[in-house]
N, C-alpha and C positions, 0 to 999 in steps of 0.2 A: 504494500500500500504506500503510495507515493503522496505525498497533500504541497500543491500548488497554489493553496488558497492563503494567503500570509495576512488576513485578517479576521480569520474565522478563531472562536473563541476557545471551542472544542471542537474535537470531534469524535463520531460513535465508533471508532476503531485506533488502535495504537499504530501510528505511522509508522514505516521501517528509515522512508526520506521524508523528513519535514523542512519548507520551506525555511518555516520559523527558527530554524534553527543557524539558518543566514543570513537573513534581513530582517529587520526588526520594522514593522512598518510602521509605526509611529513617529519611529526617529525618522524613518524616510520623509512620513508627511512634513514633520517639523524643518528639516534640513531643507529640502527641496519648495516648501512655501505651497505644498497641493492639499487639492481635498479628497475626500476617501476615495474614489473612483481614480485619481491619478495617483494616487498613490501605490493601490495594487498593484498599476498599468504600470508604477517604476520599479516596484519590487521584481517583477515579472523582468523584466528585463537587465535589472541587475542579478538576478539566477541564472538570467539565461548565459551570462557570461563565464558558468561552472557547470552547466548543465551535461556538458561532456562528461564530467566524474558520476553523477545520476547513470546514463548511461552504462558508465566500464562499470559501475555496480550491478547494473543490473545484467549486465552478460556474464558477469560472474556469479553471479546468483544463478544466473540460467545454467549453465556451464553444469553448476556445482561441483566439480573437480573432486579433490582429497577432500574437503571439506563438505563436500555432500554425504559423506560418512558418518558425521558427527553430532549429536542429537540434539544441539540450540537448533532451537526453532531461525535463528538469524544467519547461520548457514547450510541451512537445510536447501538444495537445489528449489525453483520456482518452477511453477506452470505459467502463469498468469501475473501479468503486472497490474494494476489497476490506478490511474492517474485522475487523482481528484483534482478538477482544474477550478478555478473561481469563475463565479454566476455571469463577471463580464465579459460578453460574447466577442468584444470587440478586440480583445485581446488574439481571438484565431480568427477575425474577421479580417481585421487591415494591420494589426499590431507586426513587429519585427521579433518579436520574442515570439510570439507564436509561431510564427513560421521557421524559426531556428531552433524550438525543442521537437517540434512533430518531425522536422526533416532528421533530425539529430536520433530520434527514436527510427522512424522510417527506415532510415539508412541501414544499421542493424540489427533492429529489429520485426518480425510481423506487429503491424501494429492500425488498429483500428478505431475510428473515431465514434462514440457511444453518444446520443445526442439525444435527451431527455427532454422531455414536454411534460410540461401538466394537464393531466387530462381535466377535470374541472373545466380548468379557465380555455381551452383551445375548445370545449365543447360548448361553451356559452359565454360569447357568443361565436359561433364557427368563422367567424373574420378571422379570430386568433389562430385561428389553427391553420389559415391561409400566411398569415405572419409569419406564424414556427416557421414554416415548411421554406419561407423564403430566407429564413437565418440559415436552414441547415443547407439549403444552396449552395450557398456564399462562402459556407465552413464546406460543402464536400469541395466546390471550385476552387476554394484556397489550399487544403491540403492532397488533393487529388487521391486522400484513403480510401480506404473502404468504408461505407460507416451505415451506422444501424441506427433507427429511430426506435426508441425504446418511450412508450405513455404511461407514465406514472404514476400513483393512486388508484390503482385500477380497482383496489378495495372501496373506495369513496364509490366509484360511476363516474360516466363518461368515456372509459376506457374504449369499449368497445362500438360506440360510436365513432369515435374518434377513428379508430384505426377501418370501417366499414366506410368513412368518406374516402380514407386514404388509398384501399383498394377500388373502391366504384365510383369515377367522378358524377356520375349523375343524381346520387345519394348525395352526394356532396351540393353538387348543384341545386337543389332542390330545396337540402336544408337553406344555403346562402337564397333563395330566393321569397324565402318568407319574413329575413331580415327588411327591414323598413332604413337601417341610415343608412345616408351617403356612400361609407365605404364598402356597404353589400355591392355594388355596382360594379365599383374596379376587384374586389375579390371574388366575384363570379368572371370577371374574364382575365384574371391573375390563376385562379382554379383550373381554365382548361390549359392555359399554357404550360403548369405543372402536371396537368396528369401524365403525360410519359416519364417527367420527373419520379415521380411518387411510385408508379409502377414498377421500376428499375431497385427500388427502395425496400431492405428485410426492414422488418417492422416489429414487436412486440409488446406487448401489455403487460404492463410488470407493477407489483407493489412492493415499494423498499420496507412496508411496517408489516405486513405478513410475509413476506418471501410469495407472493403466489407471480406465477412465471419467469422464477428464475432460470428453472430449468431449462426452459425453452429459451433466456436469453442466453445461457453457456454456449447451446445447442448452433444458437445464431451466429456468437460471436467465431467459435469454430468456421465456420461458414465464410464468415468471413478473413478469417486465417488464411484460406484455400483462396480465396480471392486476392486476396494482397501477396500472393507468391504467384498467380498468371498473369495479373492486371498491370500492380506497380513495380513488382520487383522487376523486373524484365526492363520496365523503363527507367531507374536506378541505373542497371548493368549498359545498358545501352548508354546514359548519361555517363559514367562513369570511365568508359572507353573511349567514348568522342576527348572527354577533358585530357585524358593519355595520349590521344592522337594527336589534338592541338598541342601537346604542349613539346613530343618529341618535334613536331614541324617545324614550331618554333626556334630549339635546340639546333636542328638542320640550317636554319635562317640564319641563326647566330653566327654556327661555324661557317659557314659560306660566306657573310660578311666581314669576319673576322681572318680569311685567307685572303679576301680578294683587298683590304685595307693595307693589308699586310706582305702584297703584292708577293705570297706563295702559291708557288707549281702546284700540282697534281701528286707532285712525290712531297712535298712539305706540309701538304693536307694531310698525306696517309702517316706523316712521322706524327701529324698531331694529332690524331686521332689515337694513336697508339699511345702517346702522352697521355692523352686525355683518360683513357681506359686506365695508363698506369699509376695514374693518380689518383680515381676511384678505385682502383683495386688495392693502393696501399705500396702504390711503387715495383709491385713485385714483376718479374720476367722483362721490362723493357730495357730495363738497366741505361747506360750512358748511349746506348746507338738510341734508343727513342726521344730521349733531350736531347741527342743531336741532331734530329730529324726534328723535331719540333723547332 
């Protein structure tokens, strides 16, 4: 359990990484002159400057190695990471911290983005629930995860409405058409341009105060495991090898600029490159004929 939220008071489980335990966000507001909403927004981004160690924790947790042996609970190998992020959206909407721990997680590990609604409030009045659906847009476009909408309170109601608009827009249409304000109008033609959105979308009904469909959300999240090694990882490795290609090119560019300034042959290239190699190798096998050819 990871807690990303550095203003929350408690919370219902003992953290393994807590934020709090590197920014202090009060000091932050006080130092920086902000109010509670920039403030997290700064703490958030001053973590994100160490979030690479999160990380190497977390692949060695994954890993568990010799110390998967051993019976703390604190090096016991992981299945599942779980990252409690704070309530403000905008932080993986247009924020730069968000976009440098989900890539940072991405990178090595399967990693899926969990996007919680309240069902109540997105079921009355169903505007909201035209709203959500446009946040978690914004959040799949900007992290290009995999990601699951999960309706919460499903022990309250609403749940299952909720997720019956998401599956059939005409349900959906129909409720937005007995709405009377203003914004029923642009959320009924906001609604069809989501429905292929929304269809593409796992979806489940879950309550955090009974456990009832957790099961099915492990079940999803899986699901989406298997997605995030077809979808994105592939586009990772592909990023990953273009960045290697430009940058040997570049390396080519150099040394080609760096012969022709230097007004060497064909054979003063080849002594330097054999330099070149005996220098990253650590000097060994060129001896005095390659720095003489260089």
């Amino acid at each position: 359990m990871v807690n990303l939220d550095p203003a929350v008071l408690s919370t219902p489980y003992e953290p393994s990484i807590d934020i709090r335990d590197t920014v202090h966000y009060k000091n932050v507001m006080a130092e920086y002159k902000l109010g509670p909403n920039g403030g997290i927004l700064t703490c958030l981004n001053l973590f994100a400057t160490r979030f690479d160690q999160v990380v190497t924790l977390l692949e060695k947790r994954r890993n568990g190695g010799q110390a998967g042996e051993s019976s703390e609970p604190s090096s016991r190998p992981i299945s599942h990471a779980i990252i409690d992020t704070p309530g403000q959206i905008e932080i993986f909407a247009w924020s730069a911290s968000g976009s440098i721990m989900t890539d940072a997680l991405a990178a090595s590990l399967p990693t899926c983005v969990l996007f919680v609604m309240d069902s109540p409030r997105c079921s009355s009045p169903p505007t909201a629930l035209v709203a959500n659906l446009l946040q978690a847009a914004s959040i799949l476009y900007r992290t290009r995860l995999p990601l699951l909408l999960a309706f919460n309170k499903a022990d309250v109601g609403g749940a299952e409405a909720v997720a019956s608009w998401v599956e059939d827009w005409e349900k959906l249409d129909e409720a937005l058409s007995k709405e009377k304000a203003y914004s029923a109008s642009l959320a009924r033609s906001l609604s069809l341009v989501l429905d292929e959105f929304t269809n593409a979308l796992p979806h489940v009904c879950v309550s955090a105060a009974t456990g009832q469909g957790m099961g099915e959300l492990v079940q999803k999240l899986e699901e989406c495991r298997e997605r995030y090694y077809e979808e994105y990882r592939p586009g990772v490795e592909a990023a990953r090898k273009a960045r290697e290609g430009a940058e040997a090119a570049r390396q080519a560019r150099e040394l080609e600029k760096l012969s022709l300034d230097g007004g060497i042959g064909e054979e003063g290239v080849g002594g330097l490159e054999r330099a070149t190699r005996a220098v990253k190798g650590g000097g060994g096998g060129e001896g005095e004929e390659g720095s003489g050819g260089a």
